[in-house]
TORTIDO-114116 format. One record per residue: residue in three letters; x, y, z of N, C-alpha, C in turn. Coordinates in steps of 0.2 Angstrom, whole numbers, padded with zeros to 4 digits, always signed. Layout:
<fises>
ALAXYZXYZXYZ...
</fises>
This chain:
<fises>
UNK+0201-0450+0159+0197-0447+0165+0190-0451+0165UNK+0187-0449+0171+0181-0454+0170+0175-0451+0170UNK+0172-0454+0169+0164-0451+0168+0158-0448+0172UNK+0156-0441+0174+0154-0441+0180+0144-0444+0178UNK+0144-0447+0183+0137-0449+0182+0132-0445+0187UNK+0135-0440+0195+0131-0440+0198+0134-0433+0201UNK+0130-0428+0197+0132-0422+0199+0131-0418+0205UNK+0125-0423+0208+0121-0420+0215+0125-0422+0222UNK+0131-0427+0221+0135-0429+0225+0140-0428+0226UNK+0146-0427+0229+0152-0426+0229+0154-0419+0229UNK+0150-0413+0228+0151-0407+0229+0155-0403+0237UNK+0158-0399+0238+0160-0396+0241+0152-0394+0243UNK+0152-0393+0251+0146-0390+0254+0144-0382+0253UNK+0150-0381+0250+0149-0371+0251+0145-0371+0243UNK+0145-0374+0239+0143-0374+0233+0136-0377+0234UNK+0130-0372+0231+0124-0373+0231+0122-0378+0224UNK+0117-0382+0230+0114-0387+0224+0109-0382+0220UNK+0105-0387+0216+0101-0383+0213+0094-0381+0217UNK+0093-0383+0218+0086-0383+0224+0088-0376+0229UNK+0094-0378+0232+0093-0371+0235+0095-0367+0231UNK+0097-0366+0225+0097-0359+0220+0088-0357+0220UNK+0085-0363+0219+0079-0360+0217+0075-0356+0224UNK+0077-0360+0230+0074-0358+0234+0076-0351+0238UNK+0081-0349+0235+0085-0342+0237+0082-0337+0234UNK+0080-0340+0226+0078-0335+0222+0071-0332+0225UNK+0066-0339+0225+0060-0337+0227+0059-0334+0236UNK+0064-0335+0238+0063-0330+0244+0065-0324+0243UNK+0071-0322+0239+0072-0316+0237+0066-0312+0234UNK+0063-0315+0228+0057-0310+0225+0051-0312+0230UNK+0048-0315+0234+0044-0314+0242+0046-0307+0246UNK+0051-0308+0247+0055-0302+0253+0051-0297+0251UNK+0047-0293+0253+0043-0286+0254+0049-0280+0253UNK+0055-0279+0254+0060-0275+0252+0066-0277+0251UNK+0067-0283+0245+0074-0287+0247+0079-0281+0244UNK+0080-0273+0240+0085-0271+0241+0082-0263+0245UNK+0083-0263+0252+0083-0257+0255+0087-0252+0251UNK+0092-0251+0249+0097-0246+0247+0091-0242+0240UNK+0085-0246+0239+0082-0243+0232+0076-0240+0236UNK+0074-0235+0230+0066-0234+0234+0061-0238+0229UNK+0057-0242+0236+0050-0243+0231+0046-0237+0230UNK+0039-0240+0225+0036-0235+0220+0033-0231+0226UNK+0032-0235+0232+0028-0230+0237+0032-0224+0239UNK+0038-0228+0240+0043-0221+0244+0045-0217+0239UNK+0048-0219+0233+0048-0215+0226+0043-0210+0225UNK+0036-0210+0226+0029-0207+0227+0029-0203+0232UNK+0031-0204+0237+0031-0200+0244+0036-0192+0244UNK+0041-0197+0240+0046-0191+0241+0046-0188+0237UNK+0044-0191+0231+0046-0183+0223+0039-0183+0220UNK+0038-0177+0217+0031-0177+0213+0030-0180+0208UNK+0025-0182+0206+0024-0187+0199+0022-0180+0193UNK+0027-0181+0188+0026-0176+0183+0018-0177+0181UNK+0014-0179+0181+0010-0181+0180+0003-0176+0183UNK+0006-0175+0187+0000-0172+0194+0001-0165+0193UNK-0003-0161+0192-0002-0152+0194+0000-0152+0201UNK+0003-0146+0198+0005-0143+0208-0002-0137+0209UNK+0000-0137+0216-0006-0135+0217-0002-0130+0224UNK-0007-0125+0225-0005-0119+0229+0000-0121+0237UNK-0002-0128+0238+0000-0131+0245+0007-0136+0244UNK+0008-0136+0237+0015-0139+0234+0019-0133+0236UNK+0017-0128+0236+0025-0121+0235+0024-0120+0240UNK+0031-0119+0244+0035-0116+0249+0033-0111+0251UNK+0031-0109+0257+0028-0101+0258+0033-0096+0256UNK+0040-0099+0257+0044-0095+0255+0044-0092+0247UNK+0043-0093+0243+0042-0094+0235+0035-0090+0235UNK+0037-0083+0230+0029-0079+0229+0027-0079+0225UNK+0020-0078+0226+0012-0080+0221+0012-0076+0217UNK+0010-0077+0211+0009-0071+0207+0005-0065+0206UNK+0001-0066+0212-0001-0058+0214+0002-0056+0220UNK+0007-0059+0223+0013-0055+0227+0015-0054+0221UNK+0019-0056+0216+0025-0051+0212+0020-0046+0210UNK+0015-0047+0207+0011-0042+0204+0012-0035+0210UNK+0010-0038+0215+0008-0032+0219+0014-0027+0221UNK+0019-0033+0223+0026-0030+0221+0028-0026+0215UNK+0026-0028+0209+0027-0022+0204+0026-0016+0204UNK+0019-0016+0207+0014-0012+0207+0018-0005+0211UNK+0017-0008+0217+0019-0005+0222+0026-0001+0221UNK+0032-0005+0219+0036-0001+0216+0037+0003+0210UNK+0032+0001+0204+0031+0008+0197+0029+0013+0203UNK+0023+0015+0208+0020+0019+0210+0023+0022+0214UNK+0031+0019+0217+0033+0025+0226+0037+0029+0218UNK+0038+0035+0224+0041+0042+0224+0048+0040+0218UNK+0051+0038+0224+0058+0036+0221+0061+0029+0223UNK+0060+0025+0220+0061+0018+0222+0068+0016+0221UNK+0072+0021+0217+0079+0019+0216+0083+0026+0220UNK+0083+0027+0228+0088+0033+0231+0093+0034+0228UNK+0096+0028+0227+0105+0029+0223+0105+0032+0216UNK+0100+0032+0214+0098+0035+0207+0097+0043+0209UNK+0099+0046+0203+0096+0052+0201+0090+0053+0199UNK+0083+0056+0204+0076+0059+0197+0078+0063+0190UNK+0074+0064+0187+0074+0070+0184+0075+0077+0186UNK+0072+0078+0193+0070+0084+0194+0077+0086+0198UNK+0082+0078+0200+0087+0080+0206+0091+0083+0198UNK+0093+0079+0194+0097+0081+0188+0096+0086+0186UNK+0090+0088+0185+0089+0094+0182+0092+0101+0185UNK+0092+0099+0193+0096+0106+0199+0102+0104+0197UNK+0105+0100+0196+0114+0098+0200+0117+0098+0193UNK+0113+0099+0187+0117+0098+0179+0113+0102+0175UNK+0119+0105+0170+0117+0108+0167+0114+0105+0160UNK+0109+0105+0158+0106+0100+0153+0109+0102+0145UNK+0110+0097+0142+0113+0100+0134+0108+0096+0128UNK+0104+0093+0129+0099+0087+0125+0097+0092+0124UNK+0093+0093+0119+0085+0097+0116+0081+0093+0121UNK+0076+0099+0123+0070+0097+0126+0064+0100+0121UNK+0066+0102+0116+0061+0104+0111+0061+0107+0106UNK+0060+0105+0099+0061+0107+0094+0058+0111+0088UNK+0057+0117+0086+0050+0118+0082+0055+0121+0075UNK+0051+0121+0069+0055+0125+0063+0048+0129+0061UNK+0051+0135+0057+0048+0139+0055+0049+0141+0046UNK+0047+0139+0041+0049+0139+0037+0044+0144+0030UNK+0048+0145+0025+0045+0148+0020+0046+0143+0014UNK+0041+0140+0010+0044+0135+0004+0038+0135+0001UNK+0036+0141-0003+0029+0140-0007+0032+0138-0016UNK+0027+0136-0018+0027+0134-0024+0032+0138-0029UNK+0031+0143-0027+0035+0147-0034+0042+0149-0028UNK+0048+0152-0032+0053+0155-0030+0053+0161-0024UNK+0058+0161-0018+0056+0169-0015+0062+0173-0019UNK+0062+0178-0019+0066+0184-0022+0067+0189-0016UNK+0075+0186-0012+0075+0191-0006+0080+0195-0008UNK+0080+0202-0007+0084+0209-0012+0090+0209-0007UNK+0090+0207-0002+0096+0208+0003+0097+0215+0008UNK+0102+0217+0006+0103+0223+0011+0101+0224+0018UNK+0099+0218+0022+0096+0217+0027+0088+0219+0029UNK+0084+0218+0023+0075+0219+0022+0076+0214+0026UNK+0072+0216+0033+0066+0210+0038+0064+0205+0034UNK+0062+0199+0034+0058+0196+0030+0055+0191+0036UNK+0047+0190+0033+0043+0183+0039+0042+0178+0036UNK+0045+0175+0042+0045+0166+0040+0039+0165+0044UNK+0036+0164+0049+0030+0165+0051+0030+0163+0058UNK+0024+0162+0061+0025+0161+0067+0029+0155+0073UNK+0031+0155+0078+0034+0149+0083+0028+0143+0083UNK+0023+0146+0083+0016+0140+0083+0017+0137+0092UNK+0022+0129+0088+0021+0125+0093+0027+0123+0099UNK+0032+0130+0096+0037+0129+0103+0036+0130+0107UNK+0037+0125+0111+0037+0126+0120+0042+0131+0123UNK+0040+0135+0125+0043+0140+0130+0047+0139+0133UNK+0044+0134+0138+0050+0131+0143+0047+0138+0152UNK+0053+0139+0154+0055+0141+0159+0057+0150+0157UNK+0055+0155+0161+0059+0161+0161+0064+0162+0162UNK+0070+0155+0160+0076+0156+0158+0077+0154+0151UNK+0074+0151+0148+0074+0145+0143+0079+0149+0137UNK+0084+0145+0134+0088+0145+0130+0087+0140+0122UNK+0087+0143+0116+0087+0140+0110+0093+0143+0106UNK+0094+0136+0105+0100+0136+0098+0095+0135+0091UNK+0097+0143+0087+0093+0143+0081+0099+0142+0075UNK+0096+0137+0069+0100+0135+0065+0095+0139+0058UNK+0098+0143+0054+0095+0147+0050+0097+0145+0042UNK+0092+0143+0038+0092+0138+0032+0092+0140+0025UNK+0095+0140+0021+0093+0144+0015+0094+0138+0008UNK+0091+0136+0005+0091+0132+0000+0089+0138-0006UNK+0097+0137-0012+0095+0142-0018+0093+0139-0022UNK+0092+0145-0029+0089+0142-0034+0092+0146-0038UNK+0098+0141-0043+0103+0145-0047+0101+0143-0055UNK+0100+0148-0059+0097+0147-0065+0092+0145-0066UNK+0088+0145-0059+0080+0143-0060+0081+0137-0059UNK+0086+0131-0058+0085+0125-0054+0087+0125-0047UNK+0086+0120-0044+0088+0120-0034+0093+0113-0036UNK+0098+0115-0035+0103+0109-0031+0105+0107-0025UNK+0104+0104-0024+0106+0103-0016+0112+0103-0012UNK+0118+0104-0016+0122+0108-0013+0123+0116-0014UNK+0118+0119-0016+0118+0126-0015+0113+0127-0012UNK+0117+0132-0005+0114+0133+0001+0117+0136+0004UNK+0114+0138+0010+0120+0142+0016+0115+0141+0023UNK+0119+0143+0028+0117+0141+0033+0120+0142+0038UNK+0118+0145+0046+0121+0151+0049+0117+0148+0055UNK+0120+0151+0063+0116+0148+0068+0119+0152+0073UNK+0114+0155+0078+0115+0159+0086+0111+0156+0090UNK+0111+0159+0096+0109+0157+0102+0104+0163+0105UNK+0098+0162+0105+0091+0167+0109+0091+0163+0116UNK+0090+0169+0118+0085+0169+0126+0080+0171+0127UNK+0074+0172+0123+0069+0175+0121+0065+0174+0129UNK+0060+0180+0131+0057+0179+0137+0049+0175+0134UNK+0046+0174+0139+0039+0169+0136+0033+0175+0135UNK+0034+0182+0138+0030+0186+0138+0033+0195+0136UNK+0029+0196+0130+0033+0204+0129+0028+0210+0127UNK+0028+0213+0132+0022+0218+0131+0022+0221+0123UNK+0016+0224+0122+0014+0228+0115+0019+0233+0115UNK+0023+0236+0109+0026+0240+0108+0033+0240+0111UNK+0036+0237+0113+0044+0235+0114+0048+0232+0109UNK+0054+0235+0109+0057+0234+0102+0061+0226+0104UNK+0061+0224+0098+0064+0218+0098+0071+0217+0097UNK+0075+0214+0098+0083+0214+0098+0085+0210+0091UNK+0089+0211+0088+0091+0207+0080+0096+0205+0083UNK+0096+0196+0082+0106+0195+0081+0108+0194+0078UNK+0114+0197+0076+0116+0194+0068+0121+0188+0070UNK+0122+0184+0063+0125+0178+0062+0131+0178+0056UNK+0135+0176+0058+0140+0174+0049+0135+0167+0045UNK+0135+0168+0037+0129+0164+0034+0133+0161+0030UNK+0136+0153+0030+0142+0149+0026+0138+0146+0021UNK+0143+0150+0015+0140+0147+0009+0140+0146+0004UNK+0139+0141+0000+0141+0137-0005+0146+0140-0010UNK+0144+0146-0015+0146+0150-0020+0148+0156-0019UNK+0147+0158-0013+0149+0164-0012+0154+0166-0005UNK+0156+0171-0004+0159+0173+0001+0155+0173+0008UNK+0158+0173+0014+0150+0171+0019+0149+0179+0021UNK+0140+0179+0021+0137+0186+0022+0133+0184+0029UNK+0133+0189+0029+0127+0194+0038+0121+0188+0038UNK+0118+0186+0042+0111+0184+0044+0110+0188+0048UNK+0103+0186+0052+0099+0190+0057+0094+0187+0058UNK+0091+0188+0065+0086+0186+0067+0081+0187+0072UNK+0075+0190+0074+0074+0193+0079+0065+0189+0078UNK+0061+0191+0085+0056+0187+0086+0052+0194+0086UNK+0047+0196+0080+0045+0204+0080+0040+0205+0085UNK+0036+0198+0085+0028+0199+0088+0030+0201+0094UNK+0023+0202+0096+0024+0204+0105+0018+0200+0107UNK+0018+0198+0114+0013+0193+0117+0018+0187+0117UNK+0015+0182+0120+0017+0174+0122+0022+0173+0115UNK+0027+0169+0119+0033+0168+0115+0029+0163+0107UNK+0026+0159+0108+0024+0153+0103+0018+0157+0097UNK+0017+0166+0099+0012+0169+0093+0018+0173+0091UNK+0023+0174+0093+0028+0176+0091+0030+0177+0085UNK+0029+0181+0077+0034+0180+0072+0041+0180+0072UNK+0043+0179+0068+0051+0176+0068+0052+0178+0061UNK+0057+0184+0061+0060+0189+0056+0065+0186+0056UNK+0069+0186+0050+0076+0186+0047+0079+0190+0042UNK+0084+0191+0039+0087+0195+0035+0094+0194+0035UNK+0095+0196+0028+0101+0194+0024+0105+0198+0022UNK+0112+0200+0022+0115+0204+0019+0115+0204+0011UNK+0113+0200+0008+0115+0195+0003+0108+0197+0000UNK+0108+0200-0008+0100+0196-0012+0102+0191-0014UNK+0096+0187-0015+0098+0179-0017+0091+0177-0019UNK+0089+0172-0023+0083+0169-0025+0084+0161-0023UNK+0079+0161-0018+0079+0154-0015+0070+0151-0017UNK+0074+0143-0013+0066+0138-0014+0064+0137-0006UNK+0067+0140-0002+0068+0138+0006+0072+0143+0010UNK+0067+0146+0013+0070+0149+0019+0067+0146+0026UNK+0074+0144+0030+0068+0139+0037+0074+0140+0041UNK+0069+0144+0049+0073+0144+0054+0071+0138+0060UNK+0076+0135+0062+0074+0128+0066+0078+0131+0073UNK+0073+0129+0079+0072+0130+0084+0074+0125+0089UNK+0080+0125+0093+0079+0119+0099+0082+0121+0104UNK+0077+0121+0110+0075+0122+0117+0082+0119+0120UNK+0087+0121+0123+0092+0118+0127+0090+0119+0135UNK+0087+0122+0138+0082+0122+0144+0079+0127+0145
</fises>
């Protein structure tokens, strides 16, 4: 084979010398936009925001709300009437259903330091006043759970006990001098056969100066006698 000596010669014409490589290039990086299909920095800048820059009130979309529209929108809806119609109020619940929660609970109890000695036979005894039951309504219904914690050989264990429960309608107002209604209960318990309760509200005037009587068929020596009260409407 022979030796080439002159590589600037003999070239097919479609084949760039080197000269016009160079001069290709240097017109290409001249060119003000030699590839359109890209964005320059300008038009890159134009169109999207430079993370760099806060947005400011005239960057967002009038469609998009301010922070004191959501606020005022909150506001505005904590404060309508009824801002959920498909919803039930309270007050629509309360007509269309009958309510079964406790709306209020108070206990009434005896637990002094020393022992009570109750002789049975159904002697009244005071637990003390309702204080801070809520009344309620001139209908108002209470489920009374009626508590007794013994004391066997002069110690209290915690599984000797008994305990018994009825249902009062007591009114919120009862004149001086009217007799008060006792209800008895069955009283389950621990070591014994189940005996009689009872329970009536003696006082007269507002239901919550009320005392709250009970009695036992049973004598018995306890550390705890407590009548607990819950309001069902």
């Amino acid at each position: 084979m022979a030796t080439l000596t002159n590589l600037n010669t003999g070239f097919p014409p479609e084949l760039a010398t080197d000269a016009e490589v160079v001069s290709a290039i240097a017109n290409h990086m001249a060119a003000t936009d030699p590839h359109p299909a890209y964005l320059t920095q300008a038009e890159g800048d134009g169109r999207y925001r430079r993370s760099a820059i806060a947005l400011t009130d005239t960057d967002i979309p009038a469609a998009i709300a301010r922070d004191a529209e959501v606020a005022s929108a909150i506001a505005d809806h904590v404060a309508a009437t009824d801002p959920h119609p498909t919803y039930l109020t309270v007050a629509e619940a309360d007509r269309r259903y009958q309510l079964i929660l406790p709306i209020s609970i108070a206990q009434v109890q005896v637990a002094p330091p020393a022992q009570i000695s109750y002789p049975g036979g159904g002697q009244l005894f005071d637990l003390g006043f309702l204080g801070n039951l809520n009344p309620g309504s001139a209908e108002s219904l209470f489920a009374v759970a009626v508590y007794i914690q013994f004391i066997s050989n002069g110690q209290t264990f915690p599984h000797s006990q008994a305990s018994g429960a009825t249902i009062l309608a007591p009114i919120q107002w009862q004149n001086t001098g009217r007799a008060q209604p006792i209800f008895n209960f069955p009283m389950e318990s621990h070591d014994t056969d189940t005996f009689t309760g009872g329970i009536r509200l003696a006082a007269t005037g507002q239901l919550s100066t009320r005392m709250v009587q009970v009695f036992f068929t049973r004598a018995f020596t306890a550390s705890l006698i407590r009548a607990t009260f819950v309001r069902l409407r």
